[in-house]
VMD Tcl script that draws the C-alpha trace (Angstrom):
set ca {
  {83.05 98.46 70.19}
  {83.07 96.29 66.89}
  {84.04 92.90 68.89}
  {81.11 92.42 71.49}
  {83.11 91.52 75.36}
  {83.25 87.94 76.06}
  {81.85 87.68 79.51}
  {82.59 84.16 81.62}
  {80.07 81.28 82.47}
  {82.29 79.99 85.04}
  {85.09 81.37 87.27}
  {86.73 80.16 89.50}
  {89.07 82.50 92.26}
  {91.66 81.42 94.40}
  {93.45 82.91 97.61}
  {94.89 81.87 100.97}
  {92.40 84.19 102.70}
  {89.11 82.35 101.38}
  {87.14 81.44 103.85}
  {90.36 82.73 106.32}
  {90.36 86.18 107.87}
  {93.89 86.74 107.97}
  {94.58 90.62 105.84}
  {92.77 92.75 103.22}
  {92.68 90.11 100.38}
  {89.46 88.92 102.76}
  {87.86 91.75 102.90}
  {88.63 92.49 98.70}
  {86.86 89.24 97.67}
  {84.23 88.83 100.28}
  {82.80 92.05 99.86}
  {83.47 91.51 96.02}
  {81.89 88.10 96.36}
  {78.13 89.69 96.21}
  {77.85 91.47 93.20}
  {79.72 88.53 91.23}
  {77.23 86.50 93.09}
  {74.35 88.55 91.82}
  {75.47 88.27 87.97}
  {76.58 85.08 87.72}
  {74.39 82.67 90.42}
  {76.52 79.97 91.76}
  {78.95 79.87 88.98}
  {81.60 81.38 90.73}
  {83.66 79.38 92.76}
  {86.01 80.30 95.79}
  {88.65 77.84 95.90}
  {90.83 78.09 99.71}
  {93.32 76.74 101.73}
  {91.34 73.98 104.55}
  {93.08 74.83 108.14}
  {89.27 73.54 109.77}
  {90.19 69.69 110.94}
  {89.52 70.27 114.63}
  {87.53 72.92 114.94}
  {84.35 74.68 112.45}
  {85.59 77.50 110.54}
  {83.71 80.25 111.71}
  {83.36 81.87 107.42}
  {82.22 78.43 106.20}
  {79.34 76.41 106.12}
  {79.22 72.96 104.41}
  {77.10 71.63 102.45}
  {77.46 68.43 100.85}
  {74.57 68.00 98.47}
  {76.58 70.32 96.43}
  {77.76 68.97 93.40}
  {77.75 65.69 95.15}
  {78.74 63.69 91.73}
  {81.47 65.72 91.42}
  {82.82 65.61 95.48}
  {82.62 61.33 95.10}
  {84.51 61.52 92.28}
  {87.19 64.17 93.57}
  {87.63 61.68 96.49}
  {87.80 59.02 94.38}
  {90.91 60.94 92.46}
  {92.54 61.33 96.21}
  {91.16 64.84 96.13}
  {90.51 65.90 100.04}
  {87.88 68.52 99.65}
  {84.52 70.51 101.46}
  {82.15 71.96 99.36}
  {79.45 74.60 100.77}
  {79.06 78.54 101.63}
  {81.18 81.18 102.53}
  {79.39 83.15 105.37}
  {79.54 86.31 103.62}
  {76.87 88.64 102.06}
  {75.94 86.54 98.39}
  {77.01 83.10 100.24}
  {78.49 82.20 97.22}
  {79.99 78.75 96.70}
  {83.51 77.92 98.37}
  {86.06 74.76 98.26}
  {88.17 74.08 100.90}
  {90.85 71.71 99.89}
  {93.44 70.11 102.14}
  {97.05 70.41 100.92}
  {98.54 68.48 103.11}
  {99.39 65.40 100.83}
  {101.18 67.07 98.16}
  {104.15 67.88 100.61}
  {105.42 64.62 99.51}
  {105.67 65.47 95.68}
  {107.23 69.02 96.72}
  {110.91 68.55 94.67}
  {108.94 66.84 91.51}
  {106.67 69.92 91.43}
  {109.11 72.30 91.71}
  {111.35 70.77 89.01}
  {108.29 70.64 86.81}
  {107.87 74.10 87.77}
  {111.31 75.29 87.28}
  {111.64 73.11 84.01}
  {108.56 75.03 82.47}
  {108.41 78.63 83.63}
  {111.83 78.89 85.05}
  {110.77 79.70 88.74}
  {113.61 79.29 91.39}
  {112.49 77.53 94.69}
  {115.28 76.63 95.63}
  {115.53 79.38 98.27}
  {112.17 78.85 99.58}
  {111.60 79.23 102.84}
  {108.85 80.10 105.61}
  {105.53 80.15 104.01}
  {106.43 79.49 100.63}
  {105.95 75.41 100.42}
  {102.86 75.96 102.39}
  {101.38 78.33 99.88}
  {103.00 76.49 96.75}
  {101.16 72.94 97.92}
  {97.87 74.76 98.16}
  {98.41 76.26 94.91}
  {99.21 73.31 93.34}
  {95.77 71.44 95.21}
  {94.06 74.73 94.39}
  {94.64 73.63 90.40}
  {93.77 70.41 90.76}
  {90.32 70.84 92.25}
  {89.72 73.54 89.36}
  {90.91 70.60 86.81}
  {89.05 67.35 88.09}
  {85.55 70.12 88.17}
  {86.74 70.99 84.69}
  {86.65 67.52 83.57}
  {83.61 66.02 85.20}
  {81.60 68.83 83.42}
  {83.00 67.98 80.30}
  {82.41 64.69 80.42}
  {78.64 65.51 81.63}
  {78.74 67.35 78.44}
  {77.84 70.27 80.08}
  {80.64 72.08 79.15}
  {82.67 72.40 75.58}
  {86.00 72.95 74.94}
  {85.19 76.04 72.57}
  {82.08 76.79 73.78}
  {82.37 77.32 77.65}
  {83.96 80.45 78.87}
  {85.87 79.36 82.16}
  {87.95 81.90 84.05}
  {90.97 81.42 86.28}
  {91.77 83.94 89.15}
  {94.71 83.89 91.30}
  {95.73 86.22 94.03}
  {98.67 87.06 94.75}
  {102.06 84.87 94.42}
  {100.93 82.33 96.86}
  {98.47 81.27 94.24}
  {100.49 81.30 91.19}
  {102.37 77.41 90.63}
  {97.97 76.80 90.21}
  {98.00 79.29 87.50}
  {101.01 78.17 85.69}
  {99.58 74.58 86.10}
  {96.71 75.55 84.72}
  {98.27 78.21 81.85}
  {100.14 74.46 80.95}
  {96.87 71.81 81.61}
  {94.10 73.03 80.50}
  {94.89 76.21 78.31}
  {91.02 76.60 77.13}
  {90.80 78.39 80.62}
  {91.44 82.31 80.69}
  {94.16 83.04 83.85}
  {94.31 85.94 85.93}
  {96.49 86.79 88.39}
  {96.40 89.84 90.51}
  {99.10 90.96 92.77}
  {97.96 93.05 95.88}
  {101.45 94.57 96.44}
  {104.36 93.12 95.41}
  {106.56 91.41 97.09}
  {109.93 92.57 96.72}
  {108.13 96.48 96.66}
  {106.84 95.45 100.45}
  {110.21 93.87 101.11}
  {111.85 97.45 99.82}
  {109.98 99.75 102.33}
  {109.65 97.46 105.16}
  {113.37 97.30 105.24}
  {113.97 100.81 105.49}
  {114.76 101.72 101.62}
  {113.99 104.84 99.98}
  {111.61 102.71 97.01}
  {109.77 105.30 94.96}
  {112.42 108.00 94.43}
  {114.80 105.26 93.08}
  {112.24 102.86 92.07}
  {113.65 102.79 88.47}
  {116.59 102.12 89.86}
  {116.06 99.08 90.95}
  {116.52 95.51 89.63}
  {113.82 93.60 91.31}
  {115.83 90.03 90.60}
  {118.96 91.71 92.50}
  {116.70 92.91 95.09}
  {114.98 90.00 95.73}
  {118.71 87.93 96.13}
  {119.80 91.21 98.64}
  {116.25 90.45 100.84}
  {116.47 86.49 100.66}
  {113.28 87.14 98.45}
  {114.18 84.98 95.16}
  {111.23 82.50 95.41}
  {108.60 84.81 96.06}
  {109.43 86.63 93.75}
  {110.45 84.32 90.89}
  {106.96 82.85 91.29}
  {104.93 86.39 90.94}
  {107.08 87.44 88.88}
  {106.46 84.04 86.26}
  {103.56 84.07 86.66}
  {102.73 87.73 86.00}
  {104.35 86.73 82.65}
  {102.41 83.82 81.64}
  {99.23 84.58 82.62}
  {96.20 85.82 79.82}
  {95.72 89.19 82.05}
  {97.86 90.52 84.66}
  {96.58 92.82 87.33}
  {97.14 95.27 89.83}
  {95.25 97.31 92.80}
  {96.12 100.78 91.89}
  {98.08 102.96 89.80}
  {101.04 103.26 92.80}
  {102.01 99.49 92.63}
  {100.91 99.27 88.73}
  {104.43 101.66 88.85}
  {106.25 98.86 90.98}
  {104.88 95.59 89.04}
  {106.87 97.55 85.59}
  {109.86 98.33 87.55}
  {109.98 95.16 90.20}
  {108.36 92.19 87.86}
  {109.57 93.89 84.47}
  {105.37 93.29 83.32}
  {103.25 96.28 82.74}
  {99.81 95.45 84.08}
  {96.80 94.56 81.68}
  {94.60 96.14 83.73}
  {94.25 98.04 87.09}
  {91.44 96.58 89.36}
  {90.26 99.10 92.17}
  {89.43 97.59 95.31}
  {85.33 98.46 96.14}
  {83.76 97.94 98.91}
  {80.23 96.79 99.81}
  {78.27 98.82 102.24}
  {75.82 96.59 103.37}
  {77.21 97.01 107.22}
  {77.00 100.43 107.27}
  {74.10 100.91 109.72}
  {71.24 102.68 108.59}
  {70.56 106.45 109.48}
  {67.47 104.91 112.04}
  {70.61 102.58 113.56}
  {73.30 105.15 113.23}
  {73.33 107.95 116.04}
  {72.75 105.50 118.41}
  {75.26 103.17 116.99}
  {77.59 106.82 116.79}
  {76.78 107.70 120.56}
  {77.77 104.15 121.65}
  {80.84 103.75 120.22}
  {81.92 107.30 121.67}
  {81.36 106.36 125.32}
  {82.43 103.37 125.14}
  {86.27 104.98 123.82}
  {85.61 107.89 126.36}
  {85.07 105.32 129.01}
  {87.62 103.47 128.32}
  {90.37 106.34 128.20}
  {88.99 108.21 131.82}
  {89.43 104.43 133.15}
  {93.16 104.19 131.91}
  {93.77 107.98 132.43}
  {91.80 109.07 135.65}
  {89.72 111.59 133.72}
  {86.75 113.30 133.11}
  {86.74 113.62 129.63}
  {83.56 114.66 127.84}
  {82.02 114.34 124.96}
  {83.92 117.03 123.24}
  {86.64 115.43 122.96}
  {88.22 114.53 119.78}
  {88.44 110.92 118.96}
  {91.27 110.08 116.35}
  {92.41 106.75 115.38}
  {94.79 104.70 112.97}
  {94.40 100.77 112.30}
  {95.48 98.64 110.57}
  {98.40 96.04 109.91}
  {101.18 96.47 112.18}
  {103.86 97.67 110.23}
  {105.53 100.20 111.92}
  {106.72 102.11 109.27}
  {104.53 101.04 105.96}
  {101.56 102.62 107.65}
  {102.64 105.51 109.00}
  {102.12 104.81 112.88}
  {105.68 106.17 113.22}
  {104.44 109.42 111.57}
  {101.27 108.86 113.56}
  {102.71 109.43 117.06}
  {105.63 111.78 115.57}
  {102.04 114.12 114.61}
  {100.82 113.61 118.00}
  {103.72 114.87 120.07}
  {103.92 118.19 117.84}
  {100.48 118.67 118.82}
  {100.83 118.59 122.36}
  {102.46 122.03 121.67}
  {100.03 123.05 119.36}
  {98.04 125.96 120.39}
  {95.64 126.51 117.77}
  {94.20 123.49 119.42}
  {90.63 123.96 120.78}
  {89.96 120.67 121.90}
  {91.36 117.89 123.94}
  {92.02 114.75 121.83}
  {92.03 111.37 122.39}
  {94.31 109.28 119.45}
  {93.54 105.25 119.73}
  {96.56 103.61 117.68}
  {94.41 100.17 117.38}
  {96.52 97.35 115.90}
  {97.02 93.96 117.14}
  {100.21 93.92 118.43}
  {102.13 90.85 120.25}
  {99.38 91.22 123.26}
  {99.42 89.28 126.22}
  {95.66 89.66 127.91}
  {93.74 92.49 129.27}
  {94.43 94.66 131.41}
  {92.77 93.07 135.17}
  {93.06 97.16 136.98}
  {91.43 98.40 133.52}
  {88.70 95.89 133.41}
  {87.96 96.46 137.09}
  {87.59 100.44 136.73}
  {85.36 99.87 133.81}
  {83.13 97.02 135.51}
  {83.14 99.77 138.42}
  {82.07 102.75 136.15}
  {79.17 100.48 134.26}
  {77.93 100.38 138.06}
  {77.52 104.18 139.04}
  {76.18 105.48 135.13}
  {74.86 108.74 137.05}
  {78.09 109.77 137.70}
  {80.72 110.69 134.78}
  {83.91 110.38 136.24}
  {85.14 107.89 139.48}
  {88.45 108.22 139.28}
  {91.23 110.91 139.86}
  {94.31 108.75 139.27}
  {95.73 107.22 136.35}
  {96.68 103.75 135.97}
  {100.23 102.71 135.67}
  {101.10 102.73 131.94}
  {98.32 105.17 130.93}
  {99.06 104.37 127.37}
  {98.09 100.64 126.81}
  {94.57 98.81 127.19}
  {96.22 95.34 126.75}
  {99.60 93.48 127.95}
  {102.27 93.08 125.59}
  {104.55 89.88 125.75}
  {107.07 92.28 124.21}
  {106.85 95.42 126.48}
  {110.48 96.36 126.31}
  {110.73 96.12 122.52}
  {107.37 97.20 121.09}
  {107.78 99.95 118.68}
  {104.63 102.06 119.43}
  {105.61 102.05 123.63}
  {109.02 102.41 122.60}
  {108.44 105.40 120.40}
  {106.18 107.33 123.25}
  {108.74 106.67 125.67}
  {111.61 108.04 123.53}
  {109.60 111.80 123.41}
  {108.14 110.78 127.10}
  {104.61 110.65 126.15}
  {102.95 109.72 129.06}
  {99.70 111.03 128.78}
  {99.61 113.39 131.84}
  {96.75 115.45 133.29}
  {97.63 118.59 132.14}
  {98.55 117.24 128.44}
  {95.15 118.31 126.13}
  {96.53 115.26 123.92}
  {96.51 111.36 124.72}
  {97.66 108.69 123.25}
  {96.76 105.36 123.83}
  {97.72 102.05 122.53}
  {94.66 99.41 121.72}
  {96.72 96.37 120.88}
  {94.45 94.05 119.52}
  {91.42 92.70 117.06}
  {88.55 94.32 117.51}
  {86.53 91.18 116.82}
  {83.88 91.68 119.37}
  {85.77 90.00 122.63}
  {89.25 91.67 123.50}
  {88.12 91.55 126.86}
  {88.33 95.75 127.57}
  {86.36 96.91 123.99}
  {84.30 94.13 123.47}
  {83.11 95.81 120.46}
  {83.85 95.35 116.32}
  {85.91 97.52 114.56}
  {82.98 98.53 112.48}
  {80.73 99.33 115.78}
  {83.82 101.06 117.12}
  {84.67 103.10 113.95}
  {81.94 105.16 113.71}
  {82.52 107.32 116.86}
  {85.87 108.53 115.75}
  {85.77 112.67 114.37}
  {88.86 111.58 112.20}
  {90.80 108.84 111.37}
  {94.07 108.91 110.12}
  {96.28 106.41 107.78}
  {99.50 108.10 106.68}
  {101.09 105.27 104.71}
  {104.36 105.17 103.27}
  {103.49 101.77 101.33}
  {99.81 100.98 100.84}
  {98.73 99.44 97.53}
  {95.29 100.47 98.00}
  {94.04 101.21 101.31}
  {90.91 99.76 102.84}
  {90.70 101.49 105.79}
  {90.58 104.93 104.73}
  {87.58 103.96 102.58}
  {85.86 102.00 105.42}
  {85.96 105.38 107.94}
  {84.50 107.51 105.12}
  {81.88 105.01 104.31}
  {81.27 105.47 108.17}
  {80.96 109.41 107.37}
  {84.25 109.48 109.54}
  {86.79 112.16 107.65}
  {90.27 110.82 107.13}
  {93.74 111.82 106.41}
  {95.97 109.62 104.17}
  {98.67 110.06 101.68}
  {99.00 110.20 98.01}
  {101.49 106.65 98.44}
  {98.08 105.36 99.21}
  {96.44 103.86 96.09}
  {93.10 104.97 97.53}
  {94.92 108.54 98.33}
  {95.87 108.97 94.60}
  {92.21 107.49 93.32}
  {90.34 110.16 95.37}
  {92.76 113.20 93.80}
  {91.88 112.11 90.54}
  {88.01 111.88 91.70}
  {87.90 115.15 93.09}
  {90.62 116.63 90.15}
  {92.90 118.39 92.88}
  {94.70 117.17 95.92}
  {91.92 116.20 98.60}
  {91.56 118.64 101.39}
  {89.53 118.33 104.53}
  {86.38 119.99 103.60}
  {86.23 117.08 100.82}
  {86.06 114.21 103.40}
  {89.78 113.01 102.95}
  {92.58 115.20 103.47}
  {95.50 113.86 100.81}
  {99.14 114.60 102.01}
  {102.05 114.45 99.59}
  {104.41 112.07 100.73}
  {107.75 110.95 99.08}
  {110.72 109.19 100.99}
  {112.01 111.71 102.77}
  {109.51 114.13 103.78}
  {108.04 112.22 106.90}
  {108.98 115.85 109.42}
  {106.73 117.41 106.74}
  {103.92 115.06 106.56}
  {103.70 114.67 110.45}
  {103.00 118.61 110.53}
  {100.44 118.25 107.99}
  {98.79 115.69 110.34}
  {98.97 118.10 113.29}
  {97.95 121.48 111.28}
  {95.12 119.18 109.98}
  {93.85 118.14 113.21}
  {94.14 121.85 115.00}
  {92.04 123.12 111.68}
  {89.45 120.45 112.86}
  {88.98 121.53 116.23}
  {88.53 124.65 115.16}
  {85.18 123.82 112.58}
  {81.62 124.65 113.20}
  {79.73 122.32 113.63}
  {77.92 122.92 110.04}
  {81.89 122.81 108.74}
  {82.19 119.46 110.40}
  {78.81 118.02 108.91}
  {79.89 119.06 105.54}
  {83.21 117.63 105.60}
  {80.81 114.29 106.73}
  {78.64 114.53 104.34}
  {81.45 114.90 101.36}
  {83.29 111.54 103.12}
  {80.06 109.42 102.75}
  {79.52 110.52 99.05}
  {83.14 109.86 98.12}
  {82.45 106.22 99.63}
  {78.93 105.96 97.39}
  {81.72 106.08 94.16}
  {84.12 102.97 95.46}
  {81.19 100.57 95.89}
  {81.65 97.53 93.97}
  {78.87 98.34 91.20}
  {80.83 101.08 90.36}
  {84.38 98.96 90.14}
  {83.06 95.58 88.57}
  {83.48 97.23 85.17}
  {87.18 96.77 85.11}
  {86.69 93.14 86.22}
  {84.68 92.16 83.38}
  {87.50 94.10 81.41}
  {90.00 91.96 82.99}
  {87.89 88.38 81.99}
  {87.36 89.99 78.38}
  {91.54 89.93 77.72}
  {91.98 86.73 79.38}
  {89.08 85.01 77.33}
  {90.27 86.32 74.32}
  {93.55 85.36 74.62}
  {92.40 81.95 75.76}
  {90.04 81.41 72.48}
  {93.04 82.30 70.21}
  {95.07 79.36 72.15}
  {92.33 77.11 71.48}
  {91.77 77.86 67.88}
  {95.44 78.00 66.70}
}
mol new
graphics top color blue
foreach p $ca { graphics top sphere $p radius 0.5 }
foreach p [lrange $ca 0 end-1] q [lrange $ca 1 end] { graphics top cylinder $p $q radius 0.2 }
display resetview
């Protein structure tokens, strides 16, 4: 290369789900948040959205000796701020800024907004003002630091290579704020899926067979969408580098936001919790009796440890991840009969639950007692499909969908289904267990999305050495086709089904075929297929995906210095 890259002293990153655990954006940037952290050594900044007044925030840790000048002087400018870590591998730096006052100025900054960049908020509603203020706050924290260090003289107009990153369109009125304030600074913005795409599928809509169809401005007045989307869609526009998560939704952001992408950024992972090989059989063997106890508890069983263990998680969206396909592929396989083994399929995602179950937690408090013996009990519980209570029993789609086929999870049925309502965060009251302790013990997991920009938890099971099935709609699907150079097959660690809008009878037989052709593996077959899964995880660690973020900074920099020297 004849230009050398420009790399950035400073960045600073933005998102609602710093420092708050709410969807997959947490789990991009604080397992991201290391290797930056290693390269650049406190100089990246996590700027998010303070909900802590009461109560500590369980991801954050204060500390204010940290750039104490600067924190006087942000109060000083009415600036309500914490400074200290984010409780994540690297600990890197994190501001929590309250948004709360801006409310007041909402109409003047949407006019500004509106006046500059043309972004309609007039239809706002929901969460859009609450994620617009913190924007805005978001930008003026990254301003007022901006200033102070010029005015320490620590940092030059020319000279100092500052970075902007915003994720997703909650964050982008601090971009455009920033694209218009202080235009020495390089913005990104990154969209993890886009809005109106989302909007598309969730509501039923064929979206990639007609996605050039579609005006994403029309859609978005059709869906009640047009502030969301006028915002991403400005801002993907204005900013120095725009950016997607895979290829799938680079398609949508060129169709939906009328922007090609600058760049696609790959979502890594870092596997610093996988256990080590010492830690892991017994972490393996765990996990599998706790799920085994747990199902002969709900289903009056003796089930060994043969069994199969298959599971999906996830977000619960019915349809976007596939659970509908999920327990379609489950009933077909009750009627299966290349199937060798009995299977137990955990759906686990957090539903509308009520508590635990009190008959459930008794049988398993009972069962902890007598350890010598396998098996105490010879009848079901009522409801043999469900761990938890649901406020919404009569209208849950999961319960609602095993009722319709009249899935019930009888004694002589070799498959069961049962319905794990809730985060796994350690104290659900029946798992007590992670996700990531729980994980491990499954033979195969399965995620057959319909919309999934990337896919994190398909690439969490492998780096578990679980196998998994997902789909080529799956930006994570699509990446490992092009890493193995044909479509993925068991043997390879993920099985990769073609899906399209209308081929969901299809894709649920896949599921089932794929599941029979499991049981039926050796047990050297089976430790292959492992083994393959764990190396295909080695090549989505972050080390191997930070490469297209420094791309990312070089385009925005660039574009930034050409501002600045016009």
């Amino acid at each position: 290369m004849a230009n050398k890259r420009l790399t950035p002293d400073f960045i600073f990153e933005s998102s609602w789900e710093v420092c708050n655990k709410v969807g997959g954006i947490y789990t991009v940037l604080s397992t991201r948040a290391k290797t930056l952290q290693e390269a650049l050594r406190d100089k990246i900044i996590f700027i998010g959205p303070d909900f802590w007044k009461e109560q500590e925030s369980p991801y954050f840790r204060e500390e204010t000796s940290l750039f104490a000048d600067w924190q006087w002087e942000a109060k000083e400018q009415g600036l309500k701020v914490r400074v200290g870590r984010w409780t994540v591998p690297g600990e890197p730096i994190a501001i929590l800024v309250d948004f709360n006052p801006y409310f007041e100025k909402k109409n003047e900054i949407y006019g500004w907004l509106w006046e500059n960049y043309g972004v309609d908020s007039l239809h706002a509603y929901g969460d859009y003002d609450e994620a617009s203020m913190f924007s805005y706050a978001a930008a003026l924290v990254v301003e007022s630091f901006y200033q102070w260090k010029k005015e320490n003289g620590e940092w030059t107009e020319k000279g100092t290579k500052v970075i902007y990153h915003a994720n997703e369109w909650m964050c982008g009125l601090g971009a455009l704020y920033l694209n218009n304030h202080l235009p020495q600074i390089g913005t990104i913005f990154t969209t993890h899926a886009t809005s109106i795409g989302r909007s598309i599928a969730g509501n039923q809509k064929p979206l990639y067979d007609y996605l050039f169809a579609y005006n994403g401005d029309q859609m978005a007045g059709e869906l009640n969408m047009q502030s969301k989307h006028s915002i991403e869609k400005q801002t993907a526009h204005y900013v120095d580098c725009f950016t997607t998560v895979s290829d799938i939704t680079a398609k949508e952001c060129v169709e939906l936001l009328d922007k090609p992408v600058d760049v696609v950024l790959p979502n890594g992972f870092d596997n610093s919790f996988v256990p080590s090989a010492a830690k892991f059989a017994r972490k393996r063997k765990a996990a599998r009796r706790k799920m085994l106890d747990i199902a002969n508890a709900l289903l009056g069983e003796d089930l060994d440890d043969d069994t199969l263990l298959i599971s999906t998680s996830g977000r619960y969206e019915f349809r976007n991840k596939g659970i509908d396909v999920f327990v379609e592929a489950m009933n077909r396989l009750l009627r299966d009969r290349d199937l060798k083994k009995k299977v137990v399929a955990f759906i686990e995602v957090p539903g509308w639950v009520g508590e635990p179950r009190k008959d459930l937690q008794e049988r398993l408090a009972q069962s902890s007692k007598f350890k010598a013996q396998s098996s105490k009990f010879n009848e079901p519980l009522d409801v043999p499909q469900l761990t938890h209570w649901l406020h919404n029993m009569s209208h849950d789609n999961v319960l609602g969908m095993m009722k319709y086929y009249d899935m019930h999870n009888r004694k002589d049925e070799n498959v069961k289904v049962i319905f794990l309502p809730c985060y796994l965060d350690g104290n659900d009251g029946i798992v007590n267990m992670t996700y990531y302790d729980i994980v491990l013990g499954n033979d195969l997991c399965i995620y057959p999305s319909y919309y999934e920009p990337w896919g994190y938890t398909p690439l969490e099971a492998i780096a578990f050495k679980v196998p998994c099935i997902t789909t080529d709609l799956a930006g994570f699907g699509l990446w490992a086709n092009t890493v193995f150079g044909h479509e993925g097959q068991l043997e390879d660690g993920v099985k990769v089904i073609h899906r399209t809008d209308y081929n969901y009878s299809e894709v649920a037989d896949a599921i089932k075929d794929t599941v029979a052709d499991f049981s039926n593996m050796t047990q050297k077959q089976i430790e292959t297929c492992r083994k393959h899964a764990e190396a295909l995880s080695k090549k989505a660690l972050w080390s191997e995906f930070i490469e297209y973020y420094y791309e990312a900074y070089d385009i925005a920099l660039r574009k930034a210095k050409a501002r600045i020297e016009k």
